[in-house]
Structure formats: structure tokens, C-alpha cells
C-alpha positions as a printed Julia matrix, in Angstrom:
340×3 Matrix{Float64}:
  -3.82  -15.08   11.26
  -7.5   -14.05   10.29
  -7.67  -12.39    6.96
 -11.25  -11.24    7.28
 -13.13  -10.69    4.19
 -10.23  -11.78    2.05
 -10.3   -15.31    3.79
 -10.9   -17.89    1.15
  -7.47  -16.34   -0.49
  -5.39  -17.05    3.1
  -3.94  -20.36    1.04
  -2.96  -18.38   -1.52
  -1.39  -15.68   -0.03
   0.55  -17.69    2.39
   2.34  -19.46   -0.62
   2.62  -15.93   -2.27
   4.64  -15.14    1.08
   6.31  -18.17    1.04
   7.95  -17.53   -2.42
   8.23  -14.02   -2.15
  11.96  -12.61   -1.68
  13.52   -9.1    -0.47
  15.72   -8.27   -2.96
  17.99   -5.13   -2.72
  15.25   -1.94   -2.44
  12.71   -4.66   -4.15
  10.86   -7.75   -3.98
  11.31  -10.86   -6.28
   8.77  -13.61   -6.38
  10.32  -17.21   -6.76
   9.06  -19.32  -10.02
  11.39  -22.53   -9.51
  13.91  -23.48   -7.07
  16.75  -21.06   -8.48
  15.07  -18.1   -10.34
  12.64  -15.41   -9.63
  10.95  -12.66  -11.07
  11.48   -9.03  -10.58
  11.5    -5.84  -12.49
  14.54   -4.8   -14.19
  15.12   -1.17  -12.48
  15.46   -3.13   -8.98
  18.38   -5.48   -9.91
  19.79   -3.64  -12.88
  21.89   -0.7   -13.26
  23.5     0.75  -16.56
  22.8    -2.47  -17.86
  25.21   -4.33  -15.69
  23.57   -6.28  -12.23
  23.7    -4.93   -9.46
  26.39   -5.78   -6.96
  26.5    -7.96   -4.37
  23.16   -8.47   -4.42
  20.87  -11.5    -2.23
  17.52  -12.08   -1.85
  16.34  -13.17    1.47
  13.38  -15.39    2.02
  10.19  -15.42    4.82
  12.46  -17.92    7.27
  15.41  -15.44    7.32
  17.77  -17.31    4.7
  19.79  -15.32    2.25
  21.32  -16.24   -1.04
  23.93  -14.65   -3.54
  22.21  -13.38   -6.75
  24.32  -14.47   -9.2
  22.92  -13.71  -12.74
  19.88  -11.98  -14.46
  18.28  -11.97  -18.01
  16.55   -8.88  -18.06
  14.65   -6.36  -20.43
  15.17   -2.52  -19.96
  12.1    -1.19  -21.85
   9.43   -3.45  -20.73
  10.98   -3.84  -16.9
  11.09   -7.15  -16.24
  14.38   -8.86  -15.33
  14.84  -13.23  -14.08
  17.17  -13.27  -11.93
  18.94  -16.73  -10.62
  20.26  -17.69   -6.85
  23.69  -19.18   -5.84
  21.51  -22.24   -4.48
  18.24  -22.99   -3.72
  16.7   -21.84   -0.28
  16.29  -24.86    2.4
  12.72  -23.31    2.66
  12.7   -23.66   -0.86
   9.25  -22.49   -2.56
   7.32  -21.04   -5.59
   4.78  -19.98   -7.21
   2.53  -21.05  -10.27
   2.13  -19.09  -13.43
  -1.16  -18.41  -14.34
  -2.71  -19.59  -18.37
  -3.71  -15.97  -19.33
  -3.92  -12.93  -18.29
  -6.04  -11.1   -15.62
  -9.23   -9.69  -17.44
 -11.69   -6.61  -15.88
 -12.62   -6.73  -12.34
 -10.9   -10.06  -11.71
  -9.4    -9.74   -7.85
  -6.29   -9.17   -7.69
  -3.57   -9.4    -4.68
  -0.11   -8.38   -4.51
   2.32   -9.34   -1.6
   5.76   -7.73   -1.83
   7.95   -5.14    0.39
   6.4    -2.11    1.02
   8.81    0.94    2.84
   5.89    1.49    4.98
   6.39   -2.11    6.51
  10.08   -2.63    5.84
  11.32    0.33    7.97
   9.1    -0.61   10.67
  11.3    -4.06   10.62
   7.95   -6.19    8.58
   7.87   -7.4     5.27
   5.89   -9.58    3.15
   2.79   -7.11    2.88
  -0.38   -7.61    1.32
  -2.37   -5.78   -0.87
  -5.85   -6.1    -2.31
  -7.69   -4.63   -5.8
  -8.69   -5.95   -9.29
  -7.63   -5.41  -12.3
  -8.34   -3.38  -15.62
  -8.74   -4.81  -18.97
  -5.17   -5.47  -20.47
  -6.73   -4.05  -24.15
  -6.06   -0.83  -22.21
  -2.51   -2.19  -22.94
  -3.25   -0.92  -26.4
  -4.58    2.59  -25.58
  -1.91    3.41  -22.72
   0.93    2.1   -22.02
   2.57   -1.32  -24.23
   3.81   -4.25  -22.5
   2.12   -3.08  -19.45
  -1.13   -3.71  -17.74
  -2.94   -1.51  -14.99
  -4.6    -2.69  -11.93
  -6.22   -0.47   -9.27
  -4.62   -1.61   -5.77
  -2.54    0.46   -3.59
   1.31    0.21   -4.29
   4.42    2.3    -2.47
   8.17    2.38   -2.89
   9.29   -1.27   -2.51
   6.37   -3.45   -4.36
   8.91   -3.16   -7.69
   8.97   -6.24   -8.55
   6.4    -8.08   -6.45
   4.47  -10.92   -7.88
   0.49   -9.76   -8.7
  -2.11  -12.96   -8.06
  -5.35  -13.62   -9.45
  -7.63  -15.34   -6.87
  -6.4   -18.58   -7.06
  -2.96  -17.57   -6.38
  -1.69  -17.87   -9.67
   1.23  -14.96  -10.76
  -0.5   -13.26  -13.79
   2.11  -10.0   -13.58
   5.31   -8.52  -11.92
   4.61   -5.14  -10.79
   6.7    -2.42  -12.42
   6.08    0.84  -10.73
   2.98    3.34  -10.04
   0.94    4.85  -13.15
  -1.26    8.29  -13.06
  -4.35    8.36  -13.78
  -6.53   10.54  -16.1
  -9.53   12.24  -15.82
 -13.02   10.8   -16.26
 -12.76   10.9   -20.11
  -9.79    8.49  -19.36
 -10.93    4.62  -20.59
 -10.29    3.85  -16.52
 -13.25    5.94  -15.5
 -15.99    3.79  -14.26
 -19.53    4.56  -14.56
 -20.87    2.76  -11.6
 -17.49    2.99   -9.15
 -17.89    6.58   -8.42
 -15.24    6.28   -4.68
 -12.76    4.72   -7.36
 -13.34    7.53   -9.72
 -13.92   10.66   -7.05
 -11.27    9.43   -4.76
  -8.75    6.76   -6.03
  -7.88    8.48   -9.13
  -8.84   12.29   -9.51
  -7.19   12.46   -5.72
  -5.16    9.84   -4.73
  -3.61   10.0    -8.77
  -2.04    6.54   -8.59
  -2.7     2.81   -9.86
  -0.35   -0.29  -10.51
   1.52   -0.59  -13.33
   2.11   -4.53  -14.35
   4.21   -6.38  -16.65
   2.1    -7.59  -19.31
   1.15  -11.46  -19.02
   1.87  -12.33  -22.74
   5.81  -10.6   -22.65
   6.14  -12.48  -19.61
   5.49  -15.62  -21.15
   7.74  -14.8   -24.35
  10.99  -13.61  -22.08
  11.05  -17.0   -19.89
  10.73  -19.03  -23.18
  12.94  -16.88  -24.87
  15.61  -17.53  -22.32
  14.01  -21.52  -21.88
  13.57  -20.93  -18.31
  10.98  -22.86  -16.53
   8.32  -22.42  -14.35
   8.27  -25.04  -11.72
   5.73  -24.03   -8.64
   6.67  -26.01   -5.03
   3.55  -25.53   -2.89
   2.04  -26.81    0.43
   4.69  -24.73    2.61
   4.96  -24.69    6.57
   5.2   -21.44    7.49
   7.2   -19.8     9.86
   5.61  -19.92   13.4
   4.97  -16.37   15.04
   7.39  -16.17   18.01
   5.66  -16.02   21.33
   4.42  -12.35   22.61
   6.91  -11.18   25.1
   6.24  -11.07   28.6
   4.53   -7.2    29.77
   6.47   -5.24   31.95
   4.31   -2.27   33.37
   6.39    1.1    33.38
   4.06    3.16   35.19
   2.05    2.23   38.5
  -1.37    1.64   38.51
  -2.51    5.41   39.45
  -0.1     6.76   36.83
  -1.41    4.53   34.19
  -4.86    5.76   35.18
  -4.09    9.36   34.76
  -2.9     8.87   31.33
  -5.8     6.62   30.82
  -8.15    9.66   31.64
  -5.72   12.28   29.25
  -5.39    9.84   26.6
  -9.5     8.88   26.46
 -10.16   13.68   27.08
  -7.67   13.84   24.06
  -9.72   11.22   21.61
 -12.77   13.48   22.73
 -11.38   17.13   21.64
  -9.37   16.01   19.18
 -10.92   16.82   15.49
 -10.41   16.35   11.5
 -10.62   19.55    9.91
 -11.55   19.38    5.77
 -12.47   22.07    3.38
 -16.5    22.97    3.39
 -19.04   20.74    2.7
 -19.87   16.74    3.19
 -18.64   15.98   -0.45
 -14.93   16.74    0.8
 -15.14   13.6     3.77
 -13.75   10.86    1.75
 -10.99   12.97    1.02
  -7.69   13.53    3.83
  -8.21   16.03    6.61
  -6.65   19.38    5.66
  -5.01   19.32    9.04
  -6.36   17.9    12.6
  -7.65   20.88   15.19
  -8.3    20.63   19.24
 -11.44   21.65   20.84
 -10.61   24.18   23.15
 -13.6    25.72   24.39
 -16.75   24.84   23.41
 -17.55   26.04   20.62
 -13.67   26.79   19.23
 -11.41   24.66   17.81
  -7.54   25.39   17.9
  -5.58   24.65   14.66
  -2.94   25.07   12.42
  -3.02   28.66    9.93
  -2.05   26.91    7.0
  -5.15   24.49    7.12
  -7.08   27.86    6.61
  -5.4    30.03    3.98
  -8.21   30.75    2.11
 -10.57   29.14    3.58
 -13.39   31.12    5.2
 -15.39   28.21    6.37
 -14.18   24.45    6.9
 -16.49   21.01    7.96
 -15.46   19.41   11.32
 -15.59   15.85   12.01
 -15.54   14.2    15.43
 -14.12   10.77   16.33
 -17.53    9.24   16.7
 -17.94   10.75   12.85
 -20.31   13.25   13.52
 -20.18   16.47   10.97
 -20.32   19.87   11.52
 -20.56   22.37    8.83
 -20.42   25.88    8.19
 -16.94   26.1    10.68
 -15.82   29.56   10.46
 -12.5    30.75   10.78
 -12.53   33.53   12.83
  -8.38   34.11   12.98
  -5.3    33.44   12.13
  -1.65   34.18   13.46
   0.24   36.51   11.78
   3.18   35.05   13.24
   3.57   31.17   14.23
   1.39   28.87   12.74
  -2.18   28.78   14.48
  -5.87   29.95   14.1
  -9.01   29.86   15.32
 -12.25   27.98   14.18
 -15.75   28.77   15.4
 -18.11   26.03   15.25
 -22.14   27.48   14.42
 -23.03   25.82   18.28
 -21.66   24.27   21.22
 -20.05   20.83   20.19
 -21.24   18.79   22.91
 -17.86   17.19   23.69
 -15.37   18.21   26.54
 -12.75   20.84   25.91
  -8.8    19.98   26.29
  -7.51   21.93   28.78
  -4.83   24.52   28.43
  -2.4    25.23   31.19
């Protein structure tokens, strides 16, 4: 596949993926043929491992997990397979840590992907200095890339695809006084952290060092892997005939037209999420949701081809079932949705 932008890292992603295992709710990132990494609060519980736990690689292999070394406070736990994997890969440990604004990637098992029957997701970002180690959190290092339920544990890369942390979990962030704010990244200060609230929260490099030595495991990276060929696109099968599908053609193409993102008032609120999503009805109204409006006497409008329109007012709102009405300052210019 085509990974855009983020090309010259395709080799090492695809041996991030190769190594990288489902484990229980988690994701565990292979480091020799038997053990991998993980963080603790995915294969531990009251101390004990989990039970009957396996970790399941890219090729659709599965193997018994059948011991872990493992450290509560700082969340970072080895854990070691039955046998190796016949696709049997893993990754190489990086010489130090990541330092500010390195690139970072992260490729683990997201719930977003895994309920949808995917895994082995990719995310992109770079990460803080780990002296904010010192003034935050110890044992722990931040980076600023997008993480859900399902990346504990996932391997974090530095550009040349070497492991420099094990993600732990998600972090809050501060306000601007925090030592995250950046002076000259002002859509990661406005939107990633005063909205969005949320960063990644790494084991730090150095403790991961100390643990494997302290428990003389190795790091021993198998690389070069063959991956898994895509499985051929299955044949279409048209439900509909050919004037049916041209009918919902027309609906689908009049619904991208009247359909509209409604956010509080004025053009600073647009990198923010829509309050709520509204219908042109007429054409000058727009059909919405009540709660969207509570309080709101005038909203912006935005229109799939991104065109803004301010100064919205909301001109009323149910008193029973949840819908009001939104009166643009002039005609829109786009087609109505019908109502029948």
C-alpha cells in the first residue's frame, strides 16, 4: 500500500507490523523470538498474569503466553510465548531515547479498527522532550500522537523504526502555562490539547533498558519480513438495477448538497467538532437538532465544499422533541432536501 507523505517510513512500519502482536484487550511488540513488550495493566491482574492468555501475530498464528516479568508502578511488563511464531519477527531497540520533535510512529490495536475486524493500525506524531519526565510524570515520557483504547502496550518508533517506548495509556494535558505549550504550534496548542485534552503516555527509554537487563533478557531484532499478501477483492454483485442505483445516486449526491456542519459563532470555532450536523430545508433555513442550540443565539454554518456562513440565527426551538430552526443572513445557494 501507498503511505503518502509518511512513505520513506513504509520499511519501517511494515516490520513494526510484522512484530507487533494482539494480546488480550492490548498489543505487544515482539523484541526476540520468544518475548515481547507490553504494559503491565494489559497482561497483569492483582499481580498474578492473566489467564489463558495468547498473542496472535499479522499471519493469523496464535501462541500460549506463558510467563511475564513485569513492573506495576512504571507499567511495563515482558512477557514470553509457548514457542516462537513460524512468521517469527522483531523489532530493534533503539540507543537512546526520543528527544523534541523527533517523528514518532506507533502501530498497535486500536478499538476503532479491531471491532471493525482490522488491526495493526498506524499512528503518526513526535515526541516531547523526556526532561519533561522530570517535571510531570517519572518513568514516563509524553509524545503528541493520537492514541485510543487498545494501543496499551504498542511499540512507539523513531523514524528509523527503532522501539524507543511502550505506550502506557493517554495523559491530559495542561494549559498554555503547561511546559507542553508550544510557541510556534498554535493547532497543537488551540486544538490538540486545550480541546482534544489527550497525548501519549510512554514508558521511559532508560527503565526500559534497566528492566530487560535486570531480568538478562535480550533484544534480538529478525528483520526483512514477507508480508502477508492482501487477499483478492471479491467479485461485485449489484443489488439494485441500474435505474434504482441511479435514483439513489441522485438522493445520495441532493443529500451531500443540503447537508451542513453546524459550530458555535465565529471562524475561530472551525477547527474544532461540529456542535451537531443540520439539513437545508428551504433556502435560507436549516433544520437541526435543539440541543446544538441551547444557548446559542447565533451559530456559523459550513457547507461540504467548506464555504462559511456566519451570523446563523436560531430562530426556534421545540419545546417538545428535539429540533430547531436556523436562519441563515441570505439564500445559501445550494438545493433544499425535500420533505415529504
Amino acid at each position: 500500500m501507498s503511505w503518502g507523505s509518511y512513505a520513506p517510513l513504509s520499511g519501517a512500519i511494515e516490520l513494526a507490523q510484522a512484530a507487533t502482536v494482539k494480546v488480550g484487550g492490548g498489543t505487544a511488540v515482539m523484541i526476540s523470538d520468544q518475548f515481547a513488550l507490553t504494559a503491565a495493566h494489559v497482561v497483569i491482574n492483582n499481580n498474578e498474569l492473566k489467564p489463558s492468555l495468547t498473542a496472535l501475530n499479522l499471519w493469523g498464528e496464535t501462541r500460549a503466553v506463558v510467563n511475564a516479568y513485569f513492573d506495576i508502578a512504571a507499567d511495563l511488563a515482558v512477557i514470553e510465548l509457548e514457542s516462537p511464531f513460524q512468521n517469527n519477527y522483531s523489532v530493534e531497540i533503539a540507543s537512546a531515547a526520543a528527544q523534541q520533535d523527533d517523528e514518532i510512529f506507533i502501530v498497535g490495536h486500536p478499538w476503532t479498527t479491531t471491532g471493525a475486524g482490522i488491526g495493526w493500525a498506524v499512528a503518526f506524531g513526535y515526541a516531547y522532550s523526556p526532561d519533561l519526565s522530570e517535571v510531570m510524570q517519572q518513568n514516563y515520557q509524553f509524545f503528541n500522537l493520537t492514541v485510543t483504547n487498545g494501543y496499551s502496550g504498542s511499540g512507539l518508533y523513531n523514524s528509523s523504526g527503532e522501539l524507543v517506548s511502550i505506550l502506557s495509556g493517554q495523559s491530559t494535558q495542561l494549559d498554555p502555562s503547561s511546559p507542553y505549550f508550544v510557541e510556534d504550534k498554535p493547532i497543537h496548542n488551540q486544538i490538540w490539547d486545550l480541546d482534544s485534552k489527550w497525548s501519549a503516555l510512554g514508558v521511559e527509554f532508560p527503565f526500559i533498558q534497566t528492566f530487560l537487563a535486570q531480568h538478562a533478557i535480550e533484544n534480538i531484532p529478525k528483520i526483512n519480513p514477507t508480508l502477508p499478501e492482501n487477499l483478492p477483492d471479491p467479485e461485485k454483485t449489484n443489488f439494485v438495477d441500474e435505474e434504482t442505483l441511479a435514483i439513489i445516486q441522485r438522493i445520495s449526491q441532493e443529500s451531500q448538497d443540503s447537508t451542513v456542519a453546524i459550530y458555535g459563532e465565529g471562524t475561530d470555532e472551525i477547527g474544532r467538532s461540529p456542535v451537531a450536523s443540520g439539513v437545508l430545508i428551504a433556502d435560507d433555513l436549516v433544520l437541526t437538532v435543539s440541543h446544538a442550540l441551547d444557548g446559542r443565539q447565533t451559530v456559523t454554518v459550513s457547507f461540504k465544499n467548506g464555504e462559511l456562513i456566519t451570523g446563523a440565527k436560531t430562530i426556534a426551538v421545540s419545546p417538545s422533541g428535539d429540533f430547531g430552526l436556523i436562519k441563515l443572513p441570505a439564500p445559501a445557494g445550494y438545493t433544499p432536501a425535500s420533505i415529504r
